[in-house]
N, C-alpha and C positions, 0 to 999 in steps of 0.2 A: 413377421410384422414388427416395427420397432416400434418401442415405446420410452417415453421419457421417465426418469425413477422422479419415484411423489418428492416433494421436500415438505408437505403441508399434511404429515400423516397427525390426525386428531389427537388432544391428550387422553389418554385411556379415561375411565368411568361414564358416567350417565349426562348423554347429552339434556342439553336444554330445549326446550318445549318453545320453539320459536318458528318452526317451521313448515308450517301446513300453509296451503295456499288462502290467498286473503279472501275469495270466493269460497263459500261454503266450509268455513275452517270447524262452524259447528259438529257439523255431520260426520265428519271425519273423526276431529277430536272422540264425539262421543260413542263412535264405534273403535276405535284407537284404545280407549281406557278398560270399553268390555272386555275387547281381543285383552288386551294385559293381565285383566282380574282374572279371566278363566286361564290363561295357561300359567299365568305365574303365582296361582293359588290354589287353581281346583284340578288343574291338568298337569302340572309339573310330570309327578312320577307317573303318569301312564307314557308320559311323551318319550321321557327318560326313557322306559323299559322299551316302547316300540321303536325308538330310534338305536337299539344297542342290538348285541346279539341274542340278548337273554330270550329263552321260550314263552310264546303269546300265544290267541285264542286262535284260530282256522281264522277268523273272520278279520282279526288283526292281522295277521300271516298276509292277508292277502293287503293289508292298504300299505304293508311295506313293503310288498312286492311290487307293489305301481310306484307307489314314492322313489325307491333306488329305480327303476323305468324312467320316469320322470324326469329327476336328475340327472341319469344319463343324457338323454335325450336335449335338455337343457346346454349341457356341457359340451353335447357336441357342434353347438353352434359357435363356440367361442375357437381362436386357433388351439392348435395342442402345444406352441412353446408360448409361453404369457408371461418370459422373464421380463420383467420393467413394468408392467401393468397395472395400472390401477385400478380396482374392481372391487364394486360393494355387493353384498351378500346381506340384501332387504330382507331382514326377517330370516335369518340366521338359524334360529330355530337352538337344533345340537350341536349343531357345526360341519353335519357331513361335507356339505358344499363346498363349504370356509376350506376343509380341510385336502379336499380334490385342486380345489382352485390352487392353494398354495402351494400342493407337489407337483404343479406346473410350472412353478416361479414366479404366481401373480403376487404381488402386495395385494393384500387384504382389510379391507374392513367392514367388518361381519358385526352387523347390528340388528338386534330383537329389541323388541318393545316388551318380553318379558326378560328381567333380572337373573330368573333365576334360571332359566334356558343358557345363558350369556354363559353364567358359572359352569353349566355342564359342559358346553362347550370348549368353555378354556380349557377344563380338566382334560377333554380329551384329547385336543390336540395333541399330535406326534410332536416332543420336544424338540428334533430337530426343523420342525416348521415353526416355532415360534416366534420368532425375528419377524415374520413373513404377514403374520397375522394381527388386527388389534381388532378385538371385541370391546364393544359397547353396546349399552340400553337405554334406548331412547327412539325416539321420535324418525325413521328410516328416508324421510326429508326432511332432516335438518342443514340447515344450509351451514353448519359449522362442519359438516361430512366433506365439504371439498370437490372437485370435481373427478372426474370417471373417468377409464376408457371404455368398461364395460360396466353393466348393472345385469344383476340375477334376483328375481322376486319369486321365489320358488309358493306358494302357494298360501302369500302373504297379504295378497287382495282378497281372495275371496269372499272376504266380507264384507266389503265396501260397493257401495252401487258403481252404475255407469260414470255417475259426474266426478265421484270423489277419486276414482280409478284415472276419471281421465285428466282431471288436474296435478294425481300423482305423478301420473305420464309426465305431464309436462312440466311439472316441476324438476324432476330428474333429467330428461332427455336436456333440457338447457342446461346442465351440466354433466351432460355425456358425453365422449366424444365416437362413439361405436353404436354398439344395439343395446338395447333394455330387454332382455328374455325374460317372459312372465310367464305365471298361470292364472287360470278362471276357470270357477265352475262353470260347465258347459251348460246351457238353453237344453237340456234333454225333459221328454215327457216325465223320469220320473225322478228327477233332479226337481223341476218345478212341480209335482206334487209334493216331495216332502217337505220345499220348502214354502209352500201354501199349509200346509199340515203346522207347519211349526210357528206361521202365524195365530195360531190361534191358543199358543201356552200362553202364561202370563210375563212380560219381557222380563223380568227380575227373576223368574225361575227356571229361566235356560241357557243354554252356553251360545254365543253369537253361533250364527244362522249364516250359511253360504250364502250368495245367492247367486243363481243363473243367467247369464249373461251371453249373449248373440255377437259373433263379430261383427258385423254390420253395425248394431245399434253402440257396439264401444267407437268405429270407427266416425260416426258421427257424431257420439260425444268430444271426442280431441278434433274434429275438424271447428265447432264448436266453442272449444276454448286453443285455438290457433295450435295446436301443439304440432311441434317439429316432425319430420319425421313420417315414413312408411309402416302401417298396420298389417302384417302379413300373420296367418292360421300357423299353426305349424301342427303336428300330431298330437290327438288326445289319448289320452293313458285312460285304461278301463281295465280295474280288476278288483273283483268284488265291490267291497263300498267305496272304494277307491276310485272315482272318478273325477278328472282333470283334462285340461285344454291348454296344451302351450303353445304361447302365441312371441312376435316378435316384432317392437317395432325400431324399424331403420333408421337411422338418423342422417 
């Protein structure tokens, strides 16, 4: 597949907070700042250790067994040569993504909304991928990101409802030019018990809350807000507490 090379590659550092849809920017915003506070203050170093090689619990063993699943899975939707590409990496995380993607020959721009994820990331990149990549921390629609061929959200909604998910949607897909590969926690009976279970902490004493989500009820949220574009399922990943649902939509 050809691809044209970016000229509009962002200045590196932390984008500006300009870019959430004008509908519902509340709800977003203030699930946006949670997701930041907990991994770039209170989850930093667990994420560190289970995104590395270093030795974890059985129970962690197993959610980065699904996670590298996951991501494969993900990956193999995109072609396998992605010299010229433009491709954002939503929620970036460590970088594994960031890092596959660019020994394919995509250009990269790999953004979390936590800081300090951003820096693990960079460290890790393979030095001779660095040209290839530019990490940022900010806001993963911001419209100073540019436009796409591809989009990867590896498991960076799941905390956002139906409507904020589906404005995301379409706030990227109008400047996609390919597919947007996501995840969501999957509508299972005991996905939605723990997260009815977790409505009932006090919101300030826990760390943001999945939530479970139906294809059906996402596809009539973007029919909804006109968003571009084909909603298709793709495979769910289950192992142990590890449970996800990648989905794919066409543009």
């Amino acid at each position: 597949m050809p691809y044209g090379r970016p000229t509009d590659m962002p200045v590196p550092g932390r984008l500006r907070d300009l870019a959430t849809p004008a509908e519902g920017v509340c709800g977003w915003s203030r699930t946006r700042d949670r997701v930041e506070t907990y991994f770039d203050k209170t989850a930093t170093r667990t994420w560190e250790r289970l995104t590395s090689d270093a030795p974890v619990s059985r129970i962690r063993e197993t959610v980065r067994r699904g996670r590298d699943e996951m991501r494969a899975q993900m990956l193999s939707r995109l072609p396998d040569d992605l010299r010229g590409a433009r491709i954002l990496d939503a929620g970036c995380g460590a970088g594994q993504m960031s890092a596959e993607l660019a020994a394919r020959g995509a250009d990269v721009v790999a953004v979390d909304i936590s800081p300090s994820l951003v820096e693990i990331a960079a460290a890790r990149l393979p030095q001779g991928l660095s040209g290839q990549v530019q990490f940022l921390s900010g806001d993963m629609l911001s419209h100073d990101l540019g436009r796409f061929d591809h989009v990867l959200a590896m498991d960076s909604l799941i905390y956002y409802d139906r409507h904020d998910i589906a404005r995301a949607l379409d706030t990227l897909a109008r400047r996609t030019q390919g597919n947007i590969v996501f995840t969501v926690a999957p509508r299972t009976p005991l996905l939605m018990t723990m997260w009815r279970a977790g409505q009932l902490f006090p919101r300030a004493d826990r760390s943001p809350t999945m939530i479970p989500h139906a294809p059906a009820a996402l596809q009539k949220a973007l029919q909804r807000v006109e968003a571009p574009g084909r909603l298709n399922p793709l495979n769910r990943v289950t192992s142990g507490f590890y449970i996800s649902q990648a989905m794919e939509l066409s543009i």
